[in-house]
C-alpha positions as YAML, in Angstrom:
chain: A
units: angstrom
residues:
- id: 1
  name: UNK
  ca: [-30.30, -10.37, -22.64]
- id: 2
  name: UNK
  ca: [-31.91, -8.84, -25.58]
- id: 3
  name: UNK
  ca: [-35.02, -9.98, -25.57]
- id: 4
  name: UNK
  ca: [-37.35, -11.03, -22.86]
- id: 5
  name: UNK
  ca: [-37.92, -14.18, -21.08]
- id: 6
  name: UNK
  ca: [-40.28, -15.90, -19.05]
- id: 7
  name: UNK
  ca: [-39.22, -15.42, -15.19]
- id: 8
  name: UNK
  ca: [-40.01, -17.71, -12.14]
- id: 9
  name: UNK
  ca: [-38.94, -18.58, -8.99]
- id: 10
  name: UNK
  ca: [-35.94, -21.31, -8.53]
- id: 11
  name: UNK
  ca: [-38.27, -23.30, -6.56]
- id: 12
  name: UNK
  ca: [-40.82, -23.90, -8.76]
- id: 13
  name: UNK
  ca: [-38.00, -25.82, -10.68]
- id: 14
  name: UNK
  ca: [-37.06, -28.52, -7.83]
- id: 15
  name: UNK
  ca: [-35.90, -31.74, -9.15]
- id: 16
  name: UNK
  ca: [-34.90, -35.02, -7.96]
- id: 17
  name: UNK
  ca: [-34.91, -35.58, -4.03]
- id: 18
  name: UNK
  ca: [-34.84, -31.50, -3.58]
- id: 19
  name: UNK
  ca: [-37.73, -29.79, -1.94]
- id: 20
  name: UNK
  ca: [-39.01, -26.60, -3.59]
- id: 21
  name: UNK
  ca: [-37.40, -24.56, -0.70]
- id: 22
  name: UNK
  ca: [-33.77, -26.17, -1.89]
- id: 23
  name: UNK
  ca: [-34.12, -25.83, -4.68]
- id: 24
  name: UNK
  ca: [-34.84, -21.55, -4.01]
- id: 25
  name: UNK
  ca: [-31.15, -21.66, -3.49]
- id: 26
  name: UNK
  ca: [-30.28, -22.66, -6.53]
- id: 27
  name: UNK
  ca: [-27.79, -25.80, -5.04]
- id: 28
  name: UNK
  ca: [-25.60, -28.11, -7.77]
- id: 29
  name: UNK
  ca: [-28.55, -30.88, -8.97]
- id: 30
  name: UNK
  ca: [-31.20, -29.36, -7.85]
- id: 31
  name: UNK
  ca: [-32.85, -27.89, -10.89]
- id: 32
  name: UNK
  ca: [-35.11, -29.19, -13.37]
- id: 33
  name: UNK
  ca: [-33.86, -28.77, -16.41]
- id: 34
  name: UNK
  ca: [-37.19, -29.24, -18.17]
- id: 35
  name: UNK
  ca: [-38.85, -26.38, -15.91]
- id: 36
  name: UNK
  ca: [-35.92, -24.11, -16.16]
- id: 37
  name: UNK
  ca: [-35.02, -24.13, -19.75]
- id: 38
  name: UNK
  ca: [-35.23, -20.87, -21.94]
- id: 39
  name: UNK
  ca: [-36.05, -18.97, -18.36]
- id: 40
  name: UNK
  ca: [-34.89, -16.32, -15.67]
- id: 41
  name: UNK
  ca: [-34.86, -17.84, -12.30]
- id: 42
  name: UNK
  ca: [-34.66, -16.10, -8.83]
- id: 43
  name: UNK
  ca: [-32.60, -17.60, -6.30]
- id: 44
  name: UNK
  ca: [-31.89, -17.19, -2.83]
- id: 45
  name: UNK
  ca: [-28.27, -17.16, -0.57]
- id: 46
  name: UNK
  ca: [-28.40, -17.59, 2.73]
- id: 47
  name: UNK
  ca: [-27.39, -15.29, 4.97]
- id: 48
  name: UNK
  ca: [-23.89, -14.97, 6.02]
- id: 49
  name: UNK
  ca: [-23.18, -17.56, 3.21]
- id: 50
  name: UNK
  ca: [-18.97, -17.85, 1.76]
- id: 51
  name: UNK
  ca: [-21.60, -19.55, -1.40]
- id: 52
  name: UNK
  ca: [-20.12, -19.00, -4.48]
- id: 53
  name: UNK
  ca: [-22.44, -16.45, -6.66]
- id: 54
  name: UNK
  ca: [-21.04, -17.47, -9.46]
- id: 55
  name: UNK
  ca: [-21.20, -20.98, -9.02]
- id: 56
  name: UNK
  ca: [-25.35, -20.34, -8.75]
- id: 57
  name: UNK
  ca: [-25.13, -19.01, -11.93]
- id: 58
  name: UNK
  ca: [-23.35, -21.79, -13.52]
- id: 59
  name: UNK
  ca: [-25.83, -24.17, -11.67]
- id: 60
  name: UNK
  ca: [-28.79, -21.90, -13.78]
- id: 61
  name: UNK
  ca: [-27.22, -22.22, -16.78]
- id: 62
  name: UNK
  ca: [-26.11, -25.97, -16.49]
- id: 63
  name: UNK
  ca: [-30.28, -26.40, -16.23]
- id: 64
  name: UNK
  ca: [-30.98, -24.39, -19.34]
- id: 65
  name: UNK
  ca: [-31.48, -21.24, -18.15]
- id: 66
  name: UNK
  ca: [-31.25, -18.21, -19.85]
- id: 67
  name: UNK
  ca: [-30.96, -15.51, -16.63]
- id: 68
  name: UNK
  ca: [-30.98, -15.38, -13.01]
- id: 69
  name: UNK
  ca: [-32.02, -12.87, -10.42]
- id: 70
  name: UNK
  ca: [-30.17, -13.67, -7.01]
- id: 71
  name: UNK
  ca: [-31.64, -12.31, -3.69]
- id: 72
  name: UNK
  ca: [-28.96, -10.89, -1.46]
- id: 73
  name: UNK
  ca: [-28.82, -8.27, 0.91]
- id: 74
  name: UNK
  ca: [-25.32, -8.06, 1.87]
- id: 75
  name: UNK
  ca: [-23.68, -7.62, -2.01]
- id: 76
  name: UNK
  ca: [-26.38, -5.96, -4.03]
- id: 77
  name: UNK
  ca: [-24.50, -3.65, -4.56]
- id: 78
  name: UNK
  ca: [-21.28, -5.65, -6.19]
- id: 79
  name: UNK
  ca: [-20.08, -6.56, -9.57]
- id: 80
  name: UNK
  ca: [-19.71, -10.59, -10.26]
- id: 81
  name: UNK
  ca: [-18.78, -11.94, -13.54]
- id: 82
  name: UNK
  ca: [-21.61, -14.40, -13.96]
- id: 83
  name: UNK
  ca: [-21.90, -16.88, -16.81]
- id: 84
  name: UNK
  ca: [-25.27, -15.74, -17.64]
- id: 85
  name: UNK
  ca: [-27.22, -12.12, -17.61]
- id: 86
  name: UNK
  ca: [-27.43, -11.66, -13.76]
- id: 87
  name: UNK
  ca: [-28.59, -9.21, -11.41]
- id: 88
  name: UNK
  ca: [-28.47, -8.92, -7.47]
- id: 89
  name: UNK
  ca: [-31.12, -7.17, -5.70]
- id: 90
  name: UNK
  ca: [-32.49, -6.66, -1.72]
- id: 91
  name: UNK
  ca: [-34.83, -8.22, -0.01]
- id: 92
  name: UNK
  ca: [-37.21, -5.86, -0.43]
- id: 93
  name: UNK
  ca: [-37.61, -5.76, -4.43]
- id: 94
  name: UNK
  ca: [-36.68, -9.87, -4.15]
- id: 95
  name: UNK
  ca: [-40.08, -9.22, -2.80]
- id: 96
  name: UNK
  ca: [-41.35, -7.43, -5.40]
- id: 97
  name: UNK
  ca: [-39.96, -9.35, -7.51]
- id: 98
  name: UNK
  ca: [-41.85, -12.68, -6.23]
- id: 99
  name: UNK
  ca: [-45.16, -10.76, -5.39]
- id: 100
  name: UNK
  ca: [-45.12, -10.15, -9.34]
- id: 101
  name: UNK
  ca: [-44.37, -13.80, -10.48]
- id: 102
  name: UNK
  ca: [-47.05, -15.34, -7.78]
- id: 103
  name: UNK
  ca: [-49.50, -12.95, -9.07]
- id: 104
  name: UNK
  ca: [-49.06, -12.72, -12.84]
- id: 105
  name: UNK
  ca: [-50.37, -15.34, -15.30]
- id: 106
  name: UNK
  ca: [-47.28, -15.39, -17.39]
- id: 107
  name: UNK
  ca: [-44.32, -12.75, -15.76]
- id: 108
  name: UNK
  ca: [-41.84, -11.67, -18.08]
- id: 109
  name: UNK
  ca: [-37.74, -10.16, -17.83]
- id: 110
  name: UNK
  ca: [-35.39, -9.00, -19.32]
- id: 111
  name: UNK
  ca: [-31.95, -7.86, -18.02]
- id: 112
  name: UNK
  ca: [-29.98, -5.32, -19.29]
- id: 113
  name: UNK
  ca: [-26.79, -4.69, -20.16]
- id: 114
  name: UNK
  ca: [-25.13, -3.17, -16.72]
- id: 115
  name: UNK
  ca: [-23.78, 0.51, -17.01]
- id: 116
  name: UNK
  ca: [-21.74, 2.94, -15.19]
- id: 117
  name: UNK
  ca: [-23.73, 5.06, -12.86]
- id: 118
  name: UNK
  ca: [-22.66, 8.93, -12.65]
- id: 119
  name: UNK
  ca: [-23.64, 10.86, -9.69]
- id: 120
  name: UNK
  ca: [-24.36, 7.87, -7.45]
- id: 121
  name: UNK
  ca: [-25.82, 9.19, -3.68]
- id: 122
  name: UNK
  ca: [-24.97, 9.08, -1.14]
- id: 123
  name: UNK
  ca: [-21.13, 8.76, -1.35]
- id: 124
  name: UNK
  ca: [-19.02, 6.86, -0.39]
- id: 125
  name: UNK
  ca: [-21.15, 4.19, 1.47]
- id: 126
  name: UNK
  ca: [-18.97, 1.70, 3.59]
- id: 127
  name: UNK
  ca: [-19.48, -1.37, 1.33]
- id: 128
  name: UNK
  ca: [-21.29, -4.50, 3.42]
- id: 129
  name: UNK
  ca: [-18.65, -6.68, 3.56]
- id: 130
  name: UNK
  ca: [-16.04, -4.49, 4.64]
- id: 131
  name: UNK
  ca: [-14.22, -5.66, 7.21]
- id: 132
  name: UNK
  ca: [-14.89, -4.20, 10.59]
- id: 133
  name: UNK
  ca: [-13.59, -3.62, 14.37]
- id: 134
  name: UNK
  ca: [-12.98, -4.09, 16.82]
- id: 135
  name: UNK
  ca: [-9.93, -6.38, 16.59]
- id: 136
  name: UNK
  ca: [-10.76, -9.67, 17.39]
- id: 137
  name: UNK
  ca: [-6.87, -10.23, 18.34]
- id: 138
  name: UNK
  ca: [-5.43, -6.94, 20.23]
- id: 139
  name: UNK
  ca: [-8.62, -4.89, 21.09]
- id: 140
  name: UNK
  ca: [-6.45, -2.04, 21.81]
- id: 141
  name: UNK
  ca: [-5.01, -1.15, 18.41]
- id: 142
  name: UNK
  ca: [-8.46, -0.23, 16.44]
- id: 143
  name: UNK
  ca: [-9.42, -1.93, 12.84]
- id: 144
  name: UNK
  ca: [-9.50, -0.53, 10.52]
- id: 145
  name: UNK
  ca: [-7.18, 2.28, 9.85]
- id: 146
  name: UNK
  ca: [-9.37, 3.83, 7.16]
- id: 147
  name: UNK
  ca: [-11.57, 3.45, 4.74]
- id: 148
  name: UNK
  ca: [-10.85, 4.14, 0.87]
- id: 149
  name: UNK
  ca: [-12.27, 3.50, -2.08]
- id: 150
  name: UNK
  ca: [-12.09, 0.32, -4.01]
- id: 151
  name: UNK
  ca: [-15.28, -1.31, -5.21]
- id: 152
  name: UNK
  ca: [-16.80, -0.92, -8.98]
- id: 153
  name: UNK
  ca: [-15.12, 2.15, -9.78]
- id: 154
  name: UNK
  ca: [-13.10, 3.51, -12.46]
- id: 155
  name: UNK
  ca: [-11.35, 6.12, -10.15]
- id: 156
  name: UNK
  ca: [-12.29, 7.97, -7.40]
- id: 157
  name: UNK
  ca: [-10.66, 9.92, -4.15]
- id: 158
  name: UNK
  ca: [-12.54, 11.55, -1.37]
- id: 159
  name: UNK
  ca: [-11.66, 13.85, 1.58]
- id: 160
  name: UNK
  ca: [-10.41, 12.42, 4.67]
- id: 161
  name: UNK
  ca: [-14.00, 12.56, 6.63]
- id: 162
  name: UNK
  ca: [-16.32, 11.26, 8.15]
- id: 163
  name: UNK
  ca: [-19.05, 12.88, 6.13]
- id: 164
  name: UNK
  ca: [-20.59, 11.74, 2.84]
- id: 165
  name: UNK
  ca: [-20.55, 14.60, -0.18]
- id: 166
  name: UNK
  ca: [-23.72, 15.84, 1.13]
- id: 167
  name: UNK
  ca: [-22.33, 16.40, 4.24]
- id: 168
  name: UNK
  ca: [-24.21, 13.95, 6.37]
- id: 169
  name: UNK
  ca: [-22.61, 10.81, 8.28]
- id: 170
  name: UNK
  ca: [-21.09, 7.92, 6.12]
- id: 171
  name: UNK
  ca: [-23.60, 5.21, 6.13]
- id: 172
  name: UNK
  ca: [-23.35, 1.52, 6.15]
- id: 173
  name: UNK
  ca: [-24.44, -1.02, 3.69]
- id: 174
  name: UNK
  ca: [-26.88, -3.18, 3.49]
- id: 175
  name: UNK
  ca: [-29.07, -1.83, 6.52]
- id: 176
  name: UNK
  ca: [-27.90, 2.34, 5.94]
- id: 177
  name: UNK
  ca: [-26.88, 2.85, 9.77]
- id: 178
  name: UNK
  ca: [-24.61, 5.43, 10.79]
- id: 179
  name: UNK
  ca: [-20.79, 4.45, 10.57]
- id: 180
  name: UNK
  ca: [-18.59, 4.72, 13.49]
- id: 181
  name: UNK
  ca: [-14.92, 3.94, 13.80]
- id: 182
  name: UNK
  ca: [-14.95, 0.31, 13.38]
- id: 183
  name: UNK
  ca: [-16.48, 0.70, 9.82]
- id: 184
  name: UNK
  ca: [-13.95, 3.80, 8.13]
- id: 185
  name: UNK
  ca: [-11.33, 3.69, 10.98]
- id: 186
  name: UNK
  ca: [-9.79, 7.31, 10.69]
- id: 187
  name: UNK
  ca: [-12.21, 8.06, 8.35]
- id: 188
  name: UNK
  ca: [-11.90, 8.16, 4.69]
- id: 189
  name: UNK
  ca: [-8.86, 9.06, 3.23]
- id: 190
  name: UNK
  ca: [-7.58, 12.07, 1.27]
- id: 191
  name: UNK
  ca: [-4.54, 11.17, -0.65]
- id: 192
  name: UNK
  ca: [-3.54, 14.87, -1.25]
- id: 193
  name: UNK
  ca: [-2.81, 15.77, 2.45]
- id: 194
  name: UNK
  ca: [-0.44, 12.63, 2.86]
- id: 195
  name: UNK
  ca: [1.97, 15.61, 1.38]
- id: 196
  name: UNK
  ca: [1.27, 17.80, 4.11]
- id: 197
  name: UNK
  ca: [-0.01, 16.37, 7.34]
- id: 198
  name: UNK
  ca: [1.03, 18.82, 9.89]
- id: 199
  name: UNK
  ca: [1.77, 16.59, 12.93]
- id: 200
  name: UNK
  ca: [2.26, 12.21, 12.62]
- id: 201
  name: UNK
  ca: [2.39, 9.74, 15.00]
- id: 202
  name: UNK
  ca: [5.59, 8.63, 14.58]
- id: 203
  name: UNK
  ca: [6.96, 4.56, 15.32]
- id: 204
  name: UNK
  ca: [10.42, 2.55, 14.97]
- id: 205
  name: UNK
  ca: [10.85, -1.28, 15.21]
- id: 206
  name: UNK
  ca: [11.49, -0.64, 18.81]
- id: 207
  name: UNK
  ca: [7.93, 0.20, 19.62]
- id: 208
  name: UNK
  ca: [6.50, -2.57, 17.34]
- id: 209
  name: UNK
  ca: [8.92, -4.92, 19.56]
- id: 210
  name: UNK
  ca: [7.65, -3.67, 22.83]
- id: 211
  name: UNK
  ca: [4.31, -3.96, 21.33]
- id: 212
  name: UNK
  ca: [4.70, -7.52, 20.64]
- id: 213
  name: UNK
  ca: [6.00, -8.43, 23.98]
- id: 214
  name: UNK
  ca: [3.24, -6.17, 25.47]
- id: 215
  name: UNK
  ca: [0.62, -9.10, 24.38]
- id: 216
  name: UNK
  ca: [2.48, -11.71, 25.20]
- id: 217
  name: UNK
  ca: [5.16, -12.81, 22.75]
- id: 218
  name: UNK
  ca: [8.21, -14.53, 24.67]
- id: 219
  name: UNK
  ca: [11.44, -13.98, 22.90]
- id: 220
  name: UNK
  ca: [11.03, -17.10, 20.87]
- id: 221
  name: UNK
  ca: [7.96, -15.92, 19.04]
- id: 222
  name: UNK
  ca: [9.27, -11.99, 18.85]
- id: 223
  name: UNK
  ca: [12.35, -13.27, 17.31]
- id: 224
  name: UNK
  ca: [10.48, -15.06, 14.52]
- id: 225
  name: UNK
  ca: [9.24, -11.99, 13.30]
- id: 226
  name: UNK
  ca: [12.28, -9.73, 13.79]
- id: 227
  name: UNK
  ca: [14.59, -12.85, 12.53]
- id: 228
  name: UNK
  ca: [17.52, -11.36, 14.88]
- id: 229
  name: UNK
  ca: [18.49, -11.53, 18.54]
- id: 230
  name: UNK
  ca: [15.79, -9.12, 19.48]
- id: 231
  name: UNK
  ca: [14.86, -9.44, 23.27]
- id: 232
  name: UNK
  ca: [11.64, -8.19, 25.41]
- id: 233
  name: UNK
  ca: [14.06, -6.24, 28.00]
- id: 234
  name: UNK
  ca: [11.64, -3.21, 27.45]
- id: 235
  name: UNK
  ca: [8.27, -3.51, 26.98]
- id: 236
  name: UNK
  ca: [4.81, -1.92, 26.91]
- id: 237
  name: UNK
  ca: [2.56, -2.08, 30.13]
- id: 238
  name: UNK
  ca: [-0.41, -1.94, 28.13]
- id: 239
  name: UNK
  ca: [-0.73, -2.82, 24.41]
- id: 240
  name: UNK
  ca: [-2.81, 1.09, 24.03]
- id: 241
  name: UNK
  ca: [0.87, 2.20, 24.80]
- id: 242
  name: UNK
  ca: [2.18, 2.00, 21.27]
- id: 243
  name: UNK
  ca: [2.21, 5.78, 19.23]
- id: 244
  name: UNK
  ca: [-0.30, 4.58, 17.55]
- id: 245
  name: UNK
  ca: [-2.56, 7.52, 15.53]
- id: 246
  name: UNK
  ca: [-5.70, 5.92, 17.00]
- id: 247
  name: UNK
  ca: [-6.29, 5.44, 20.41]
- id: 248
  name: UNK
  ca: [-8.54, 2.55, 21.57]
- id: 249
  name: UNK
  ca: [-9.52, 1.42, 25.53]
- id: 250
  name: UNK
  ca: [-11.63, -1.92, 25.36]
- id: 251
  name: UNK
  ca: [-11.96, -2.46, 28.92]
- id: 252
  name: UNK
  ca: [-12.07, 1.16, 30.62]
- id: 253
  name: UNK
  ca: [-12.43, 0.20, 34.81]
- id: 254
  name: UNK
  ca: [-12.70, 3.63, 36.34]
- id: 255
  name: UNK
  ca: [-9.99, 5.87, 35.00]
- id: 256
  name: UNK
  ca: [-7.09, 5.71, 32.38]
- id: 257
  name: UNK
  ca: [-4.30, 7.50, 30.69]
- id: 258
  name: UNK
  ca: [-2.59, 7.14, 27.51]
- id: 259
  name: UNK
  ca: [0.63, 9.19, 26.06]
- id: 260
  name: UNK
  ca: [1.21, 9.96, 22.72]
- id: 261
  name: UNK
  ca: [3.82, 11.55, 20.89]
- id: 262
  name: UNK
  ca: [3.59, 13.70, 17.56]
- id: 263
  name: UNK
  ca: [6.09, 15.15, 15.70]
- id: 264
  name: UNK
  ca: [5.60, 18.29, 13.67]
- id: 265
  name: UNK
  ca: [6.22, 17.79, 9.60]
- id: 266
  name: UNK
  ca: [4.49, 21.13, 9.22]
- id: 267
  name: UNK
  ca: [5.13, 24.82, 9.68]
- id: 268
  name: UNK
  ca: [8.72, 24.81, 11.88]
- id: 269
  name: UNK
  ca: [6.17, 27.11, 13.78]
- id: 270
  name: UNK
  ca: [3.16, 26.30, 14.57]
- id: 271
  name: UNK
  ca: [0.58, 26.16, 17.91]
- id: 272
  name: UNK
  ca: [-2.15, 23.54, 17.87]
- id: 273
  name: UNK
  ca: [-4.89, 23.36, 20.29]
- id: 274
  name: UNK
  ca: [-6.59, 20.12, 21.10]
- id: 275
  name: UNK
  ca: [-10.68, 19.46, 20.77]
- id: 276
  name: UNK
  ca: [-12.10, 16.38, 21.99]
- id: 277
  name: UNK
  ca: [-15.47, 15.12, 21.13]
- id: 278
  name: UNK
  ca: [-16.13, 12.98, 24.20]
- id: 279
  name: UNK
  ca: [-17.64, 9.21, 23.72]
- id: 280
  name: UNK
  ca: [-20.93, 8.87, 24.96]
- id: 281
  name: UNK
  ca: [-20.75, 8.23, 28.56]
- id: 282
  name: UNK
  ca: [-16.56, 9.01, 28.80]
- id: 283
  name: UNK
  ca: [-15.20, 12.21, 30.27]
- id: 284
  name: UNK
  ca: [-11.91, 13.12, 28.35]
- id: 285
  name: UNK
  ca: [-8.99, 15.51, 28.95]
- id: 286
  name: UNK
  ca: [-5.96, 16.11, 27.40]
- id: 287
  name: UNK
  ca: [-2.66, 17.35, 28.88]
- id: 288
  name: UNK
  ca: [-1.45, 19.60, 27.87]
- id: 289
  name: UNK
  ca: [-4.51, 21.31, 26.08]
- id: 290
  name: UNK
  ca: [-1.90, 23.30, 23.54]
- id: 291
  name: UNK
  ca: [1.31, 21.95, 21.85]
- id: 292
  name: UNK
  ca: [3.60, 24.70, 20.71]
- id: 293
  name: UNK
  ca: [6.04, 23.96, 18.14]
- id: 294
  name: UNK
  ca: [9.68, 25.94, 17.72]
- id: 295
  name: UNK
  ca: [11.14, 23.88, 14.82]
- id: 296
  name: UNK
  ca: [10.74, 21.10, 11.89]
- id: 297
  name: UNK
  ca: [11.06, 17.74, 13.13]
- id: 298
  name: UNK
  ca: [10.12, 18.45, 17.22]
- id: 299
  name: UNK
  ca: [8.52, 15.96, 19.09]
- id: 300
  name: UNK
  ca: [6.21, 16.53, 21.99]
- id: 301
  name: UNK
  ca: [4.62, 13.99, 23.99]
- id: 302
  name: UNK
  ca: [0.60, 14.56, 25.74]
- id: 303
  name: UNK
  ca: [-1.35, 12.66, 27.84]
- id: 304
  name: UNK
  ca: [-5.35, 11.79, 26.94]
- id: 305
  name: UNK
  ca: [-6.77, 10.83, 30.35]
- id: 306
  name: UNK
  ca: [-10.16, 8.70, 30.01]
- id: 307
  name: UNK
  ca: [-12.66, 8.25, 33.17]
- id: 308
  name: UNK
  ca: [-15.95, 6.62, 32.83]
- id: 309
  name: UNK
  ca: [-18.87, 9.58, 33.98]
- id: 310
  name: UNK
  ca: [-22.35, 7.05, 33.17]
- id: 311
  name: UNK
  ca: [-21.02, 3.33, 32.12]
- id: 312
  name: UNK
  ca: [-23.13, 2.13, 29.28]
- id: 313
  name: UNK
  ca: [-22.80, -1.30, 27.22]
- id: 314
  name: UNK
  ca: [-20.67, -1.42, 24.40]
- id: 315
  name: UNK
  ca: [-18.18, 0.68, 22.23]
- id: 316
  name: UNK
  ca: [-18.64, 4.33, 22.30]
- id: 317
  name: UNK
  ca: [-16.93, 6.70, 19.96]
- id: 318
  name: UNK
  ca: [-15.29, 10.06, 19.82]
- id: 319
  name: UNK
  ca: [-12.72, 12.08, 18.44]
- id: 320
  name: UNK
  ca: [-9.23, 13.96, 19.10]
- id: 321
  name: UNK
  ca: [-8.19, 16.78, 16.85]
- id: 322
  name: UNK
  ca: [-5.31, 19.17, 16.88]
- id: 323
  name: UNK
  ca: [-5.92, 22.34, 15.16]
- id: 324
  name: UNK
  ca: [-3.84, 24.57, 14.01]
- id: 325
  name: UNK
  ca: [-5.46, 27.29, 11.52]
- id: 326
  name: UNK
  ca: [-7.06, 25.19, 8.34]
- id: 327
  name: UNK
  ca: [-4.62, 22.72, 9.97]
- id: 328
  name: UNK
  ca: [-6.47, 19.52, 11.70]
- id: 329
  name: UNK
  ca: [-4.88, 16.14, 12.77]
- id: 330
  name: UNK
  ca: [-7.69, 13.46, 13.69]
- id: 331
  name: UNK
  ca: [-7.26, 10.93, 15.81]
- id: 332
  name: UNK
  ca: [-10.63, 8.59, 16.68]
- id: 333
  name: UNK
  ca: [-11.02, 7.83, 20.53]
- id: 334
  name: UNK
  ca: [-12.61, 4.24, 21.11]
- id: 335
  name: UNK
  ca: [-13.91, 3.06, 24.18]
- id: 336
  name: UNK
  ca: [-15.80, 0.66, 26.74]
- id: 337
  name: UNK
  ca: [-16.41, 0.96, 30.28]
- id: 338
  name: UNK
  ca: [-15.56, -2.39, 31.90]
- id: 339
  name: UNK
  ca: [-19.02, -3.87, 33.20]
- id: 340
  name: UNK
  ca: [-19.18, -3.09, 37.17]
- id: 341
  name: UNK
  ca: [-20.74, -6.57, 39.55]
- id: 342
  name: UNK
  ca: [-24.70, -6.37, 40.12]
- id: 343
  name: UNK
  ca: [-25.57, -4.34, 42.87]
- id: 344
  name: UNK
  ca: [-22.69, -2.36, 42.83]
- id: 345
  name: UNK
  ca: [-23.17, 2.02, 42.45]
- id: 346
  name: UNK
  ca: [-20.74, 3.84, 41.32]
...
């Protein structure tokens, strides 16, 4: 938009059998085209909404609009290729935004032409609609894996972290809370150490089998993925069994263990020590406490024991790391204590 238009709320332009507050969400029909001609309307989207933005846009425009301002929490932050000059904003300057056209005698807009913003903090933000743990399906195996970058950029990478560039805790859009694992997963990736991860958490199609038959696949289901004569004569006892580099306990009763096995693609040799940040309410130990490697390729297996120390509801969150010099191989530790009967102590 070049120049600047008059600006009002979408439901001040109801028509037909819509009320004024239906007509706020900009619906197909429900705009007057005599009201909204040659203006920028605000409209609304309901929470939680799979509404079509666009489509809102082309319902504005179909009434002879010239602009629209939508109110939405969750994507203010995204690019959409509207028909017409469009922004998104929050609730809060929706607000603003309203305040001004219920108390101005004749509010004017104008929306400009959208630009790329240099320097943007803080970074990276996990975006709103990211999708998010835990896993819905097989609890044990935590969602996501990471988090990388992806949304209105031209290019960008970022350190494998958990830490924003100013070196506080990735936050989460729209609300700004602190991120945990089931928003970045490992955290957010670094594509440079892919070439030189020390240790890995090495699997074959025989551990994805077992895993499979671990959560109940019969042979008839298993062999529709594997398409061969694959059979669930060895199998997981727990789904948390597979190597996976993430290690996730959804329904902790008491005490539990969990082997791993990493293999050294680093220095042939090479000691690393292990340091546990314990979730909140979760004693952990890990045996053994140092892995000492002889040669390229060796494989050593350790055991991450859980026990619940003060049960509390929910997920709670922590972290493995081997270290070995500027050396450091993350792996997030996920957990919740298994509710205990009323009236029960521990």
């Amino acid at each position: 938009m070049n120049a600047t238009a008059r600006i009002i709320s979408a439901s001040e332009a109801n028509a037909g059998y819509f009320t004024p507050y239906q007509s706020s969400y900009c619906l197909e029909s429900s705009l007057n085209s005599t009201i909204a001609r040659g203006k920028v309307l605000v409209c609304r989207i309901a929470e939680g909404s799979s509404e079509s933005k666009l489509a809102k846009s082309k319902v504005v425009k179909e009434a002879g609009g010239v602009g629209m301002v939508l109110i939405d929490e969750a994507d203010k932050d995204v690019a959409i290729p509207f028909v017409i000059p469009s922004a998104i904003v929050g609730k809060e300057i929706g607000r603003e935004i309203l305040s001004y056209i219920n108390n101005t005698r004749k509010p004017m807009s104008r929306i400009s032409r959208a630009k790329t913003v240099l320097g943007s903090q803080p970074a990276p933000r996990i975006a709103s609609f990211s999708s998010k743990g835990p896993n819905s399906l097989t609890p044990e195996i935590l969602k996501p894996d990471v988090a990388a970058p992806g949304l209105n950029i031209l290019a960008a990478w970022s350190l494998a972290t958990i830490l924003d560039k100013n070196d506080e805790p990735i936050r989460v859009d729209p609300e700004g809370r602190r991120a945990n694992s089931f928003d970045y997963g490992s955290g957010f990736v670094d594509p440079a150490r892919v070439l030189d991860p020390g240790l890995i958490y090495d699997a074959h199609p025989k551990d994805y089998k077992a895993f499979l038959c671990s959560i109940g696949y019969d042979e008839k289901s298993l062999r529709l993925v594997t398409r061969d004569n694959s059979t669930c004569d060895q199998t997981f006892t727990t789904a948390s069994s597979l190597n996976y580099p993430s290690i996730t306990v959804p329904n902790l009763k008491d005490s539990f263990s969990v082997t791993r096995t990493v293999t050294n693609v680093g220095k042939p040799r090479s000691v690393y020590k292990a340091v546990v940040s314990n979730p909140v309410g979760i004693n952990v130990t890990v045996v053994p406490k140092q892995l000492i490697f002889n040669r390229y390729g060796q494989k050593i297996k350790f055991t991450v024991n859980f026990k619940v120390a003060a049960p509390s509801k929910g997920y709670a969150f922590g972290f493995l790391t081997w270290t070995s010099g500027d050396a450091r191989v993350t792996s997030p530790l996920v957990v919740q204590a298994a509710p205990f009967p009323k009236g029960l102590m521990r």
